[in-house]
C-alpha positions as CSV (number, residue, x, y, z in Angstrom):
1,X,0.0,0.0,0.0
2,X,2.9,2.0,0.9
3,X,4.3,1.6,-2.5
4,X,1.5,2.3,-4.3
5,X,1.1,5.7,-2.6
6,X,4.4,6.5,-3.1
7,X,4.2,5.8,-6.7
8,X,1.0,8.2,-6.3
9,X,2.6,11.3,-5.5
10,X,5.8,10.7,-8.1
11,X,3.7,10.5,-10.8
12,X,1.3,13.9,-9.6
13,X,4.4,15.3,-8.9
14,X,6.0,14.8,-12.6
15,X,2.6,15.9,-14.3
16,X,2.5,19.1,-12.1
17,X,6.3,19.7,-13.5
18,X,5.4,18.8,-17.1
19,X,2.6,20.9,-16.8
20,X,4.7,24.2,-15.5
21,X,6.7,23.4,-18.3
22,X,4.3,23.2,-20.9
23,X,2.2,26.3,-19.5
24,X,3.1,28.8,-21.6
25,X,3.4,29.8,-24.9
26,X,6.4,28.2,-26.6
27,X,7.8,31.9,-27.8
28,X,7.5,33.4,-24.2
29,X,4.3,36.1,-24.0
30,X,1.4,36.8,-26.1
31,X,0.9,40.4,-25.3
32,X,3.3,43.1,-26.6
33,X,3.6,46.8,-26.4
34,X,4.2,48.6,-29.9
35,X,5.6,51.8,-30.1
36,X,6.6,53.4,-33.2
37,X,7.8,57.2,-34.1
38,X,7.0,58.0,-37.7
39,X,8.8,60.7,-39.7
40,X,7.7,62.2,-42.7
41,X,11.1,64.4,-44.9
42,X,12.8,64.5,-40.9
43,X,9.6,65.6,-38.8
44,X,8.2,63.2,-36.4
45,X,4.2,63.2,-37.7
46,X,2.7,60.3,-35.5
47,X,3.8,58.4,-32.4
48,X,1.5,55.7,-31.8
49,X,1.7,52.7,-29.1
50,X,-0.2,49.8,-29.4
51,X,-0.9,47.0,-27.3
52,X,-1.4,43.7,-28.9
53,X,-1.8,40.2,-28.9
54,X,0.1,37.3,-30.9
55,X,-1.8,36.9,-34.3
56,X,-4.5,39.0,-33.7
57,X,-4.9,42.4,-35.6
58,X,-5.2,45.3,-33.4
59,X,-5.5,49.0,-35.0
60,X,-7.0,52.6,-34.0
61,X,-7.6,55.7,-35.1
62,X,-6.1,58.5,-34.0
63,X,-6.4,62.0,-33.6
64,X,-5.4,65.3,-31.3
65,X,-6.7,68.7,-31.8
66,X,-4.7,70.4,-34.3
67,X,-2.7,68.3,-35.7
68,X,-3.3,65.2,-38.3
69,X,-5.5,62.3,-38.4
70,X,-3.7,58.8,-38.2
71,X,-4.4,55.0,-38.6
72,X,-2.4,52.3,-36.9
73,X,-2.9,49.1,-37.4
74,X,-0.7,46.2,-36.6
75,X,-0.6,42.4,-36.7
76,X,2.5,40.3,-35.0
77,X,3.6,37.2,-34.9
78,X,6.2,35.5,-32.6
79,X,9.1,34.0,-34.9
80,X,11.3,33.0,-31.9
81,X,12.3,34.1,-28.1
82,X,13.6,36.8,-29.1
83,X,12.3,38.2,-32.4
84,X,8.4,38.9,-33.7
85,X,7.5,39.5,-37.2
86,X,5.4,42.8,-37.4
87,X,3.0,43.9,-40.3
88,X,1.6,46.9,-39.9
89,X,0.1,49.9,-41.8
90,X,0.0,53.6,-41.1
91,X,-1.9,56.2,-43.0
92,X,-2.0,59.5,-42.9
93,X,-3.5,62.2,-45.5
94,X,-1.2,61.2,-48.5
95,X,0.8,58.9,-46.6
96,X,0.3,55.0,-47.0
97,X,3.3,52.5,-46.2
98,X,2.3,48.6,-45.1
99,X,6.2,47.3,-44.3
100,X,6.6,44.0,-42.8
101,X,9.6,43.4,-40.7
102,X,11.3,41.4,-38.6
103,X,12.4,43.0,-35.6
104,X,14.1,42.1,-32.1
105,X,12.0,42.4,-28.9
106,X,13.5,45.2,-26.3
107,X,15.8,46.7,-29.0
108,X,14.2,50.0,-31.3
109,X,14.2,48.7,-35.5
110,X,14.7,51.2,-38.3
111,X,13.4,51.5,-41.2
112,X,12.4,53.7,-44.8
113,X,9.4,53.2,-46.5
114,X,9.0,55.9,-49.6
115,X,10.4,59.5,-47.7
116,X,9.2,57.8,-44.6
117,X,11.2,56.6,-41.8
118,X,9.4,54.5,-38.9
119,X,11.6,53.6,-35.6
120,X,10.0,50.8,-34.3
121,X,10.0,49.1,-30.7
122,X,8.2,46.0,-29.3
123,X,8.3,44.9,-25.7
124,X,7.1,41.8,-23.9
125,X,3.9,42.4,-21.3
126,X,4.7,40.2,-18.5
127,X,1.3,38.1,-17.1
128,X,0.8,38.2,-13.7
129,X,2.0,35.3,-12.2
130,X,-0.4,32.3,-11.8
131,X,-0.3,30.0,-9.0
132,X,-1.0,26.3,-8.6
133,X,-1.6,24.2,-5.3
134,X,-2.1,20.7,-5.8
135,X,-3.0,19.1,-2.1
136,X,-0.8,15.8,-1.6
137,X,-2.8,13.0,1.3
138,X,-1.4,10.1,2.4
């Protein structure tokens, strides 16, 4: 009886530490933080941040008094731990440029489309922390 409890508890033990392992997505988080400065001949016309999710295509509208209306719109994919591949599209007035890049998470991308020049940077949004109690008897 004493063997078979034992054996119990190993193997609850090993599922609970497969399961930690396995938790997550296998290319770290699924939210991300998009910010982006967007120059148009040398003057910075937009500066939108975005949050989004893996594979899901998140975009907005944006406007402030006095100045130009924008759209943002931007779809990511993780491509390994340390790298997402972003398409995205900005318009503005005349302006129009759907690039799709490759870019490192935590370090700022550059790039020229036309006569415009987007600096791009994603982050990671760290989850909260989830917790799991599994109760062991005898």
């Amino acid at each position: 009886m004493r063997n078979r409890c034992f054996c119990l508890k190993v193997t609850l033990i090993l599922v609970m530490l497969l399961g930690f392992s396995i938790n997550g997505s296998a290319f770290g988080s699924d939210r991300y933080r998009v910010s982006a400065q967007v120059f148009h001949l040398g003057e910075m016309i937009a500066q939108p941040v975005i949050d989004v999710v893996a594979g899901k295509t998140t975009g907005g509208t944006y406007s402030v008094a006095g100045e130009s209306q924008y759209t943002f719109v931007v779809l990511l994919r993780p491509m390994t731990d340390d790298k997402v591949s972003v398409s995205m599209q900005f318009s503005s007035g005349k302006i129009d440029i759907q690039p799709n890049l490759l870019v490192d998470i935590g370090k700022e991308t550059s790039a020229t489309i036309d006569k415009i020049r987007l600096m791009l940077m994603v982050q990671e949004i760290a989850e909260p922390a989830r917790s799991t109690l599994i109760a062991l008897h005898d």
